[in-house]
Each structure stands twice: as C-alpha cells, then as structure tokens.
LUMKE-528569 format. One record per residue (C-alpha): residue in three letters; residue number from 1; x, y, z. Coordinates in Angstrom, 1 decimal. Example, Ala and Ser with C-alpha at 12.3 -4.5 7.8 and 13.67 -1.06 7.14 Angstrom:
% residues 2
+------+-----+--------+--------+--------+
| type | seq |     px |     py |     pz |
+------+-----+--------+--------+--------+
|  ALA |   1 |   12.3 |   -4.5 |    7.8 |
|  SER |   2 |   13.7 |   -1.1 |    7.1 |
+------+-----+--------+--------+--------+
//
This chain:
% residues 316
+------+-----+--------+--------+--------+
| type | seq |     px |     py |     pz |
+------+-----+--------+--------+--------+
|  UNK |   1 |  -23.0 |   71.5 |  -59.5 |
|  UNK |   2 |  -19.9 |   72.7 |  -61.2 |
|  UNK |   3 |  -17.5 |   75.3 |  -59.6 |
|  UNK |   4 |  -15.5 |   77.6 |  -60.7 |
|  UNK |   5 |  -12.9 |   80.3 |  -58.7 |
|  UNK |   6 |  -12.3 |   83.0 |  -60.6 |
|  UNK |   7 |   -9.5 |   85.9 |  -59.3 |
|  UNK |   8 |  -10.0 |   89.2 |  -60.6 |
|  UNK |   9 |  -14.1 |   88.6 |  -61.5 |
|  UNK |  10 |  -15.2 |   92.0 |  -60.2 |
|  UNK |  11 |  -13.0 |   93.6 |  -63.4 |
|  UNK |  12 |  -14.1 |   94.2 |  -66.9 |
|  UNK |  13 |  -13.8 |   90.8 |  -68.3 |
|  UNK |  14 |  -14.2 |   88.8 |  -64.8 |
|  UNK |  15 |  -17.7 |   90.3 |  -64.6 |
|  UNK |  16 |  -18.8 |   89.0 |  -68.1 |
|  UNK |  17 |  -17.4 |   85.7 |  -67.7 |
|  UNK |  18 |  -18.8 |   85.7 |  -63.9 |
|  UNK |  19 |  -22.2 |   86.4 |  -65.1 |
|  UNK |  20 |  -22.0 |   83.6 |  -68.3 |
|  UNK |  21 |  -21.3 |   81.0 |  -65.4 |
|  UNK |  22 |  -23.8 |   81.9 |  -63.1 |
|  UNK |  23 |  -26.6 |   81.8 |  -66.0 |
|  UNK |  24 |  -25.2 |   78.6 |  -67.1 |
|  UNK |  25 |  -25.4 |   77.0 |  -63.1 |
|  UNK |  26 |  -21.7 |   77.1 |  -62.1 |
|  UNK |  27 |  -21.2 |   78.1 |  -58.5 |
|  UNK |  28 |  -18.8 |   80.5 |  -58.7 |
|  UNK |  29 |  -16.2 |   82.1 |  -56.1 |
|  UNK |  30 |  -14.9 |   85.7 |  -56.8 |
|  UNK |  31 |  -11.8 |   86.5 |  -55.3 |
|  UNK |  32 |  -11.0 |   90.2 |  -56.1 |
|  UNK |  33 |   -8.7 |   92.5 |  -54.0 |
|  UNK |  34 |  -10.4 |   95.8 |  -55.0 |
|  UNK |  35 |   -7.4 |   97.4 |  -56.4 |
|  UNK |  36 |   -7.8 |  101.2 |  -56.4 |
|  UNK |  37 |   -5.8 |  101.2 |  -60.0 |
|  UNK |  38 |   -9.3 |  102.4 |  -61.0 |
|  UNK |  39 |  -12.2 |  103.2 |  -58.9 |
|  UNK |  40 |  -13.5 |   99.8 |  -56.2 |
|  UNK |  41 |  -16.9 |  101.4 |  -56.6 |
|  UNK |  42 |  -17.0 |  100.8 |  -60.5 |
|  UNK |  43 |  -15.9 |   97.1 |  -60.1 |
|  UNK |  44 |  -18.4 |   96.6 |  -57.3 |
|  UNK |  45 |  -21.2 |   98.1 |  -59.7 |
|  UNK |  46 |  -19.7 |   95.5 |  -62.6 |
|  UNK |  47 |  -20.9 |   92.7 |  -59.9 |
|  UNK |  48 |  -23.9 |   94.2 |  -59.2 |
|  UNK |  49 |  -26.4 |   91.6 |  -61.1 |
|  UNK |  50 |  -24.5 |   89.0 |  -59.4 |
|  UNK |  51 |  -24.7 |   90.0 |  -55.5 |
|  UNK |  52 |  -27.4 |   88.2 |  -54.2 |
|  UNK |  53 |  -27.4 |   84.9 |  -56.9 |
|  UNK |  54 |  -27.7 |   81.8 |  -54.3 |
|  UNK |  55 |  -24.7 |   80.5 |  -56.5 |
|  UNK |  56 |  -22.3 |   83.7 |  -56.3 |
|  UNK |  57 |  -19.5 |   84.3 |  -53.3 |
|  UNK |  58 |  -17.0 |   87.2 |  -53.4 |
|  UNK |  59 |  -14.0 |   87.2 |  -51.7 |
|  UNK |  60 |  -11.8 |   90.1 |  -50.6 |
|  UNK |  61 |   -8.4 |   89.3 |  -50.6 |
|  UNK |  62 |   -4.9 |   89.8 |  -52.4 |
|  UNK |  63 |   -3.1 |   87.1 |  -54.1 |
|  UNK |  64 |   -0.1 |   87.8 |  -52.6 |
|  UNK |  65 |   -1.2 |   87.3 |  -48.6 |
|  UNK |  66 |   -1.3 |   83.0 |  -49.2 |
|  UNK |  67 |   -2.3 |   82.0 |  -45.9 |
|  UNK |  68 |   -5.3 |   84.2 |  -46.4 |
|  UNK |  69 |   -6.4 |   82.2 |  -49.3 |
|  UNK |  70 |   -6.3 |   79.1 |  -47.5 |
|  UNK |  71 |   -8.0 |   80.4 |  -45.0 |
|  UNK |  72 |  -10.8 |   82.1 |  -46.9 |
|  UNK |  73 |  -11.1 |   79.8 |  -49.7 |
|  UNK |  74 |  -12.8 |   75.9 |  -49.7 |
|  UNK |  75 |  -10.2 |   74.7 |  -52.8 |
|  UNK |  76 |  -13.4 |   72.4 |  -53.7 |
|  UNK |  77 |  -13.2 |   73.7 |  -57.3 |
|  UNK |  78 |  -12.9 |   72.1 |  -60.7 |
|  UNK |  79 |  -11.5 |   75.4 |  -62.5 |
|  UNK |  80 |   -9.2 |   78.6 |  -61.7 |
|  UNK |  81 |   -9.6 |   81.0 |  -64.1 |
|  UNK |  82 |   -7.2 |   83.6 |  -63.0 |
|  UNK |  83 |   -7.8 |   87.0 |  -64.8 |
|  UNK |  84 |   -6.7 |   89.4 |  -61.7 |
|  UNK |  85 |   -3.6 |   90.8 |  -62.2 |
|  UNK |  86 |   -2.0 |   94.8 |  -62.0 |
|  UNK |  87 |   -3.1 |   95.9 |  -65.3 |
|  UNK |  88 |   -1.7 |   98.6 |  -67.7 |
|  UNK |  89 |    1.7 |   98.8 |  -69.8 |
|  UNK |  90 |    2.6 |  102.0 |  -68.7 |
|  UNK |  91 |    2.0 |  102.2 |  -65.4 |
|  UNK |  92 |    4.3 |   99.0 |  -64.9 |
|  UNK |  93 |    7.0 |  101.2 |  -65.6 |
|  UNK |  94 |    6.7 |  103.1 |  -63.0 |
|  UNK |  95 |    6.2 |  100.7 |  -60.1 |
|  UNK |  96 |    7.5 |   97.5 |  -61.6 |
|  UNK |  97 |    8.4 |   96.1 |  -58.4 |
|  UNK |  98 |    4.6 |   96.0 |  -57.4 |
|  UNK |  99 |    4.1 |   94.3 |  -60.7 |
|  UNK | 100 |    6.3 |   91.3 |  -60.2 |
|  UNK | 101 |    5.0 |   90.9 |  -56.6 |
|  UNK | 102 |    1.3 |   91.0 |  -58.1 |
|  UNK | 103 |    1.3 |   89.4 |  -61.1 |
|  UNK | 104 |    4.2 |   86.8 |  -60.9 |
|  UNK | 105 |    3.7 |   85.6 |  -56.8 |
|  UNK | 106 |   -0.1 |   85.8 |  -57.0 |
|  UNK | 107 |    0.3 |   83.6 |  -59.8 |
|  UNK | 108 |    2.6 |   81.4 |  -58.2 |
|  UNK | 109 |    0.2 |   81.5 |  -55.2 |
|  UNK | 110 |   -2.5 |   80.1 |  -57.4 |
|  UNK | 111 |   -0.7 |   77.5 |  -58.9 |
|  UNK | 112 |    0.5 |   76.0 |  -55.4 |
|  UNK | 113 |   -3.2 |   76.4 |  -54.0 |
|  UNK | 114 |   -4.3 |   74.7 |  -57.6 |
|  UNK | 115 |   -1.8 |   71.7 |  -56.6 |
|  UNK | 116 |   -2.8 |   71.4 |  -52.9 |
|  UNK | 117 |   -6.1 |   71.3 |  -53.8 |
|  UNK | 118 |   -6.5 |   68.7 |  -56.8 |
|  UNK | 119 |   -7.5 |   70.9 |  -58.8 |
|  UNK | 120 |   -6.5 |   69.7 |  -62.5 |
|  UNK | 121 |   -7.8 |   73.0 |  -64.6 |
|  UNK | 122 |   -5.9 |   75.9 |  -65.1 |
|  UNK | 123 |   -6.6 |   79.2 |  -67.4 |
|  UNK | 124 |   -4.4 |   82.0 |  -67.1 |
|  UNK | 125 |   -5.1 |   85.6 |  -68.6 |
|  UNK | 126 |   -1.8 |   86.6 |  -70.7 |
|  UNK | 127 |   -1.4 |   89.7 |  -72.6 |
|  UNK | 128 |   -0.6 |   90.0 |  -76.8 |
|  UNK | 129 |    2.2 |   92.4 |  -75.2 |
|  UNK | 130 |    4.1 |   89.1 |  -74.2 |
|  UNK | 131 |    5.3 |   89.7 |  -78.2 |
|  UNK | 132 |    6.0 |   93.0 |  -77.8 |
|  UNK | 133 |    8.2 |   94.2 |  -80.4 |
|  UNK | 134 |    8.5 |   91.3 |  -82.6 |
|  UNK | 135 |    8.0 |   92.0 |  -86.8 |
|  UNK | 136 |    6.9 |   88.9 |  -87.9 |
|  UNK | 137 |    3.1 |   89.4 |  -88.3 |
|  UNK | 138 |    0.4 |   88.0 |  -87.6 |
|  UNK | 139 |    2.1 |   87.1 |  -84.6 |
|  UNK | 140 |    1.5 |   82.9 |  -83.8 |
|  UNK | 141 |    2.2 |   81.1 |  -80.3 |
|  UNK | 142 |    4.8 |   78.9 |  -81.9 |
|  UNK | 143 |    7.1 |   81.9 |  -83.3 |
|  UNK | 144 |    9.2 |   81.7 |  -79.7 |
|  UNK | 145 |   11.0 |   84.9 |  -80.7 |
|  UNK | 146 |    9.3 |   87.2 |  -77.5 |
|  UNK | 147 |   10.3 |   90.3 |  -77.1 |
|  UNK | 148 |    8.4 |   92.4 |  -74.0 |
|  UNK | 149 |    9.4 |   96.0 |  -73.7 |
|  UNK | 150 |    7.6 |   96.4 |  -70.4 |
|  UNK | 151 |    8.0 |   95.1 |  -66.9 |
|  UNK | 152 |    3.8 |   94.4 |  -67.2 |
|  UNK | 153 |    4.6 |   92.3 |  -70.3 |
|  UNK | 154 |    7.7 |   90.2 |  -68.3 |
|  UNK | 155 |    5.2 |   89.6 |  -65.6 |
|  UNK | 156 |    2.7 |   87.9 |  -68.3 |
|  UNK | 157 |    5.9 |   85.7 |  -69.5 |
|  UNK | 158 |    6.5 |   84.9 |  -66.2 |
|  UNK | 159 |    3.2 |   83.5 |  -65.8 |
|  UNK | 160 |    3.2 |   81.3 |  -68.5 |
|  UNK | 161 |    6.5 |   79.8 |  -67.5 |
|  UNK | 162 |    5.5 |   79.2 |  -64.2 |
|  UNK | 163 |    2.4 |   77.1 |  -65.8 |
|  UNK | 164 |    4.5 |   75.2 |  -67.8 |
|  UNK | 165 |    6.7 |   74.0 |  -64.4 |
|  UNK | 166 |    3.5 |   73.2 |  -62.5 |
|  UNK | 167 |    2.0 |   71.6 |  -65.7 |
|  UNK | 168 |    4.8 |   69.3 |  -65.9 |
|  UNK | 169 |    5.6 |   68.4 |  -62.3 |
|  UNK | 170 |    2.5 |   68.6 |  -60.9 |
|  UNK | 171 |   -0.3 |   67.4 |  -63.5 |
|  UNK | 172 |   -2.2 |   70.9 |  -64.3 |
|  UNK | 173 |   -3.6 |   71.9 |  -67.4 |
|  UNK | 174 |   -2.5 |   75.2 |  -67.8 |
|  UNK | 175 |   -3.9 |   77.3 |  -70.5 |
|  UNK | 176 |   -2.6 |   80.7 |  -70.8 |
|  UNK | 177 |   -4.7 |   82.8 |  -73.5 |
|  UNK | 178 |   -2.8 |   86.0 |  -74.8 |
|  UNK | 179 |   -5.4 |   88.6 |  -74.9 |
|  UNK | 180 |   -5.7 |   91.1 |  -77.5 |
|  UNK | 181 |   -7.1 |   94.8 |  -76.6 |
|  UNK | 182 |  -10.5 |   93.2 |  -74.8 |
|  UNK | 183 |  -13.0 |   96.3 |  -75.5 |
|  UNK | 184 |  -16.8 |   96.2 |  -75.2 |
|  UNK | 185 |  -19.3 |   97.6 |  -72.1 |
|  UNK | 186 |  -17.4 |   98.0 |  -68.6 |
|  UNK | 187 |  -14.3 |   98.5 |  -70.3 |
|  UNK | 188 |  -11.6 |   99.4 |  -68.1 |
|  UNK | 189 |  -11.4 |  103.5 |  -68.0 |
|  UNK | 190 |   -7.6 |  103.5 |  -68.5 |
|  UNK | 191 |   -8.4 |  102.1 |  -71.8 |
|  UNK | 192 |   -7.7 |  104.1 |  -75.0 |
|  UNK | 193 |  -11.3 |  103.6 |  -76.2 |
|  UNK | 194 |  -13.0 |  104.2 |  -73.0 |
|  UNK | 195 |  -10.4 |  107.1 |  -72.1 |
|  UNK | 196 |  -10.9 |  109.0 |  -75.6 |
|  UNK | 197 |  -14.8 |  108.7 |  -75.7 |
|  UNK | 198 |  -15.2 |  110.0 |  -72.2 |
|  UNK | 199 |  -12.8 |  112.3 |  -73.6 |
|  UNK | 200 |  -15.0 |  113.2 |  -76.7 |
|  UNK | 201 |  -17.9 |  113.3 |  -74.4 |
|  UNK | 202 |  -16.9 |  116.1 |  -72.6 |
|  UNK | 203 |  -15.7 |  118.0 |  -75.4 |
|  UNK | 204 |  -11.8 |  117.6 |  -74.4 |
|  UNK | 205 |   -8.9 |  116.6 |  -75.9 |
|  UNK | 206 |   -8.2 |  113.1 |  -77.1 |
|  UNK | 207 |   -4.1 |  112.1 |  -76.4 |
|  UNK | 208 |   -2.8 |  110.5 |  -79.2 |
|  UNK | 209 |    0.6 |  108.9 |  -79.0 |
|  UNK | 210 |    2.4 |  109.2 |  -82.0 |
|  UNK | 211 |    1.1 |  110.2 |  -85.5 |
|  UNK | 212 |   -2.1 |  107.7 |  -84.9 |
|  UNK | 213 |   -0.6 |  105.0 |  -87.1 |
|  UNK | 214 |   -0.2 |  102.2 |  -84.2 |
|  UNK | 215 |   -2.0 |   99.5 |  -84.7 |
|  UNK | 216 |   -4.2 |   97.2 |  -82.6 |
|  UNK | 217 |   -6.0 |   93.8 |  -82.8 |
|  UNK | 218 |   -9.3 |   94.8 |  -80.9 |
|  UNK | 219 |  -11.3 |   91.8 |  -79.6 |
|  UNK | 220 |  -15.3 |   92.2 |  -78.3 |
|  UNK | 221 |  -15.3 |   90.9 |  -74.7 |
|  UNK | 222 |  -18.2 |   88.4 |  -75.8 |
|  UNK | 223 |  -15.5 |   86.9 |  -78.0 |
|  UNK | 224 |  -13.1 |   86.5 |  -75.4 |
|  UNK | 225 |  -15.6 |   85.2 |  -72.7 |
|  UNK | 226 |  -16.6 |   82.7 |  -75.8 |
|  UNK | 227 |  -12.6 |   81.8 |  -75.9 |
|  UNK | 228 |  -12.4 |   81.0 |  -71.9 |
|  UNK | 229 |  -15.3 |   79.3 |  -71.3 |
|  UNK | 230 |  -13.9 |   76.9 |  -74.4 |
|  UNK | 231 |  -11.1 |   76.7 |  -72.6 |
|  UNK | 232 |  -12.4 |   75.9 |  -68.8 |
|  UNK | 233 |  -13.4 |   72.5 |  -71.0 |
|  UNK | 234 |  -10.5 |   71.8 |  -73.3 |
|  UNK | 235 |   -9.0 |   68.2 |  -72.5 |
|  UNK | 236 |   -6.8 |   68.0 |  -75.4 |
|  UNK | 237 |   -3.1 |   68.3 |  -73.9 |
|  UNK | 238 |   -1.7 |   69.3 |  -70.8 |
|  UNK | 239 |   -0.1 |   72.6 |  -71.6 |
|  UNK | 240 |   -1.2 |   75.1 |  -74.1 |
|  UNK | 241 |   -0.4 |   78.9 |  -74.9 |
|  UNK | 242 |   -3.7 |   80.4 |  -77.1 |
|  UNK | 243 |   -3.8 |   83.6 |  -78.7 |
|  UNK | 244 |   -7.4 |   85.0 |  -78.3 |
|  UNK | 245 |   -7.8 |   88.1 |  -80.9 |
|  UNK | 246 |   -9.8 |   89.2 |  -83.8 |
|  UNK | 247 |   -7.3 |   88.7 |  -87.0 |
|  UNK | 248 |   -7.5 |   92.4 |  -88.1 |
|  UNK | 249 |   -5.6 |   95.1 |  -87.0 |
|  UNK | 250 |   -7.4 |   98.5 |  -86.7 |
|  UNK | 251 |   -5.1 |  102.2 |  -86.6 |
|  UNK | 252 |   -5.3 |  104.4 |  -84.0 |
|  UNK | 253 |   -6.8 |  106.8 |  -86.8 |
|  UNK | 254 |   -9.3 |  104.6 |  -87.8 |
|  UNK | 255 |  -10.2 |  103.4 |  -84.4 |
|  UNK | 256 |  -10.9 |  107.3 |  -83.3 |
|  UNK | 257 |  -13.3 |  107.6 |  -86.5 |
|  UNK | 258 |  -15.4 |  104.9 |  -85.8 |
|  UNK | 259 |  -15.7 |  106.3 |  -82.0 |
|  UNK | 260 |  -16.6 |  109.6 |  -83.5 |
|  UNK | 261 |  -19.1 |  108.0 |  -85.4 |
|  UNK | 262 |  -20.7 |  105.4 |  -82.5 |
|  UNK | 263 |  -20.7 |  108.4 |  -79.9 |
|  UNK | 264 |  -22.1 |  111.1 |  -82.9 |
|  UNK | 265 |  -19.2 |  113.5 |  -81.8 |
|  UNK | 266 |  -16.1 |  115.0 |  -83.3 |
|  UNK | 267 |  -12.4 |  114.3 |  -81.7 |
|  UNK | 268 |  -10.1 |  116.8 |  -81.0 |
|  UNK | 269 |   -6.8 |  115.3 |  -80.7 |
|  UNK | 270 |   -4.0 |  116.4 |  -79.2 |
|  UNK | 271 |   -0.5 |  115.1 |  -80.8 |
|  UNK | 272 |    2.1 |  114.0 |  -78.3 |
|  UNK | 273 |    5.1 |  111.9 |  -77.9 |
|  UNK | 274 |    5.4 |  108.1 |  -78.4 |
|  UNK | 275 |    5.7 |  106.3 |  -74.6 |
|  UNK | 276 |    8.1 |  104.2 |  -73.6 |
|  UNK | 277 |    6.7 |  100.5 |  -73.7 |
|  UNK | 278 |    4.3 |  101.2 |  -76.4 |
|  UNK | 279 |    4.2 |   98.6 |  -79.1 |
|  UNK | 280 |    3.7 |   99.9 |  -82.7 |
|  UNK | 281 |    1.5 |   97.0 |  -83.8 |
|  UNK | 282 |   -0.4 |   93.9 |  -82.1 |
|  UNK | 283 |   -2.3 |   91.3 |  -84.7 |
|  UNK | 284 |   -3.0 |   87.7 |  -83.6 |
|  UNK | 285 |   -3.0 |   84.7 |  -85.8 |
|  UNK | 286 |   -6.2 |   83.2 |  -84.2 |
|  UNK | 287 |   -6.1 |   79.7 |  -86.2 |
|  UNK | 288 |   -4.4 |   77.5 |  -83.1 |
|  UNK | 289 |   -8.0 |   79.2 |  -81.0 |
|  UNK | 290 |   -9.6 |   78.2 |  -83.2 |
|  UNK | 291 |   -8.1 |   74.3 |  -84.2 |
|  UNK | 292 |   -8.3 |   73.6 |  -80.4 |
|  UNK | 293 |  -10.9 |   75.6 |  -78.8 |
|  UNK | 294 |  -13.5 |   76.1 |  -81.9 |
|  UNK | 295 |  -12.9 |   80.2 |  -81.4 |
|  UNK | 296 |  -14.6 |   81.7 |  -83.8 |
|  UNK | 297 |  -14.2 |   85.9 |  -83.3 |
|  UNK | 298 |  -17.7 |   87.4 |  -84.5 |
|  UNK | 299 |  -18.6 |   91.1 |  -83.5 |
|  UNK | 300 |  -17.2 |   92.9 |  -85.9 |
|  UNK | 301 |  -15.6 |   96.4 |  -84.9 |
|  UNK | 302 |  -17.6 |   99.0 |  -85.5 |
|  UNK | 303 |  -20.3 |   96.7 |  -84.0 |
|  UNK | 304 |  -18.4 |   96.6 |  -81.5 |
|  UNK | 305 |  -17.9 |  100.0 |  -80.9 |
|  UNK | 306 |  -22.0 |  101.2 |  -81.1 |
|  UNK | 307 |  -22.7 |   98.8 |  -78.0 |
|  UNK | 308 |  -20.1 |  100.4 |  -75.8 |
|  UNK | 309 |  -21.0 |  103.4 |  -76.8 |
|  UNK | 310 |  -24.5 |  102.5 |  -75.6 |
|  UNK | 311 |  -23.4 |  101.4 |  -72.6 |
|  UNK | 312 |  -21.1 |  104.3 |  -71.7 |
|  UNK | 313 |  -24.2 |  107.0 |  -72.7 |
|  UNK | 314 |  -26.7 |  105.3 |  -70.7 |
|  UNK | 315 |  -24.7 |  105.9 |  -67.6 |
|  UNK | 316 |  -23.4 |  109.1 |  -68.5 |
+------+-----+--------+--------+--------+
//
C-alpha cells in the first residue's frame, strides 16, 4: 500500500487531495496543527468524510516542535506533500516573525525529516505571490526576476530555496507548485470569494480594495488536486518549480458579477484603499504544468463559481 504524509490536510486544499488519496488506496498521515487563523472546528468538519477510513491517521502537531514529529510520526512514507503553512498576504504583515518561524523552519523541519527518513519525494505548496510585483505577463518559472512585496511571499521563496539545497545535497525531488488563487467548496473564509459571498449573503457590504481593476488568475481546487497528484509521480528531474494556474486572468469587477450571479444576489460594495502587499495582477503561464505534469486546467470560472456557491448555501 502506498503512503502518503500530508501537513496541513485538514485545510481547504489538504482535505480535497486527502480525500482523492484515500479513494484511490493510499494510506495517508495528516499532520495538521489546528491553527486558529480560521476557525479548528471548520477544518475538523473538512475531515469529516475521512475520520473513521481504516486508511486515514491525523496528527496534531506543529511543524516547528521537530522532536515531536519524530516522535509522533513513522517516516515510512513514499511522499510529503507539504501544503500547511501560515496563510494570508496581509496578515504576514503584521506578524511576520511568526511567518518565518512557520513557514520557513516547518519547512526546513520537513526537509530534514524527509532526509532522515529516505524519503526521495518531495511537493511543496508555493504561492503565485513569490512574483509579486513583476510586469512581465503571463508570468513563467524561468523569468528569475521575483519580486515579493510581503513577508508571506519571502517565506514561499524561502521554501523553494531550501528545496533546491536538500535536492542537491541530499537526493530529494523537490517540487514546489506556485499556486494561483485555489477557489472551489471549503474555501478558506479569509478568501475574497468566500469573504464577499458570505458578505452578499447577509446583505452587507462587499470591501473592495482599490477601483476593482486587480486582477487574478483563479484556479478550481479540482484542478490543482489534479496538478499534485501529477506531481507526487513525476520522475523526470530532481528539482522543479511548477506554476499551477488557469491562464486567464479574471478582475475583481468581473469576479463580483459572476458571484452576484452564482449566489442570485446583488453586491453592495464598499470602495476603500489599496493594502499594502497587494499585487495588482497574478496570471500564470501554465505550459511548463502542463509539458511535465500533463496539467490540463478544466473548470471554467463561472463553473467554478455555481459549485461553491452550492456548497456555501447548503450549509448556510
């Protein structure tokens, strides 16, 4: 039987990937912290078809507390997939000391478990924001010109570079996928989509940044659980950096009319300053994803949009 450990399984996209590998036989290992960033209780109920499953272990711990994870974890596993990490550009700013001790020595954690252990498969969650405010659109892994305007983003750097050092001395395959705006059911309530249709819901104001002209590269979750699992198997090289995205860029504007029109309410918005860390546009040249992993993006947006919505109303 195959195994997988996967950190951070409880979240949005951990839960959707968690349950792909238990229907497909993997044992898998959950090692989730619980983070209160957003509410424990909604990440235990994105678990909740996997409690139980002969094949499924959860494991409360943090990344950063090492000798726990030796402790509490068997290292018999053929895969990390390592999606747990503090989450959120803005709120990095605030506490970006926390950030660097989460997202850059968890990591680091990880990758010296991942060499104690033998284990020879690597994927790392990064972030589109690793770009930040570069021009030069679509934006491709080889274009080396990064430029983060967040401590979150540094943190995502970080991680890559610290795969390429165990890659190379150590024999890991390191994969880090740069996410794109991941959206779909269970979508993390900080999230602009998720925030403005609970928003909508409730008849209050949506906060719009700016004059609703920023642009993002939104990707359906299935797509992106589509791009890991292609990854857990890629045997190609040692070290790769993958963007994971949807090749179209969707405004702000257009992205609250199509939630008006999946939810069947109207948006109020409310106009306020552009934040700090805030990139004006994110759009990923998918054609390395899709030369190396077959990726293939294939819910189309507003498609998208109508099955969160679906999820979000029948819990409402």
């Amino acid at each position: 039987m195959r195994r997988a450990l996967v950190t951070g399984g409880a979240g949005f996209i951990g839960s959707h990937l968690v349950e792909k590998l238990l229907a497909e036989g993997w044992r898998v290992t959950v090692v989730d912290n619980f983070d209160p960033f957003y509410s424990p209780a909604v990440k235990r109920a994105n678990l909740a078809r996997c409690q139980g499953h002969p094949n499924f272990q959860l494991v409360e711990a943090d990344l950063r507390d090492l000798s726990a994870l030796r402790e509490r974890l068997t290292g018999d596993y053929e895969v990390i997939v390592h999606l747990a990490a503090k989450a959120g550009v803005r709120p990095s700013l605030q506490d970006p000391l926390a950030y660097q001790e989460v997202n850059v020595r968890g990591t680091q954690n990880l990758l010296e478990l991942a060499k104690e252990w033998g284990v020879r498969q690597f994927v790392f969650a990064s972030s589109s924001s690793v770009y930040g405010v570069n021009p030069r659109v679509p934006w491709r892994e080889d274009d080396h010109v990064l430029l983060p305007i967040s401590p979150y983003a540094s943190t995502k750097v970080s991680g890559e570079l610290l795969g390429h050092v165990y890659s190379h001395l150590y024999g890991i395959r390191f994969l880090a996928l740069r996410l794109f705006t991941v959206y779909g059911p269970r979508q993390r309530p900080d999230l602009a989509i998720h925030k403005f249709a609970r928003q909508m819901l409730r008849g209050g104001a949506v906060p719009v940044y700016g004059n609703g002209s920023s642009r993002r590269d939104y990707t359906y979750v299935d797509d992106v659980v589509a791009g890991l699992r292609a990854a857990m198997e890629f045997d190609g090289s040692r070290y790769e950096v993958i963007n994971l995205g949807n090749n179209r860029t969707v405004s702000l504007r257009e992205m609250i009319r199509a939630l008006e029109e999946a939810l069947g309410v109207e948006a109020r918005c409310e106009y306020l300053p552009e934040q700090p860390g805030d990139v004006p546009q994110t759009w990923a040249d998918v054609s390395k994803a899709k030369r190396l992993l077959g990726y293939e993006p294939r819910t189309e947006f507003k498609a998208g949009l109508r099955a969160f919505a679906q999820w979000l109303l029948s819990g409402w």
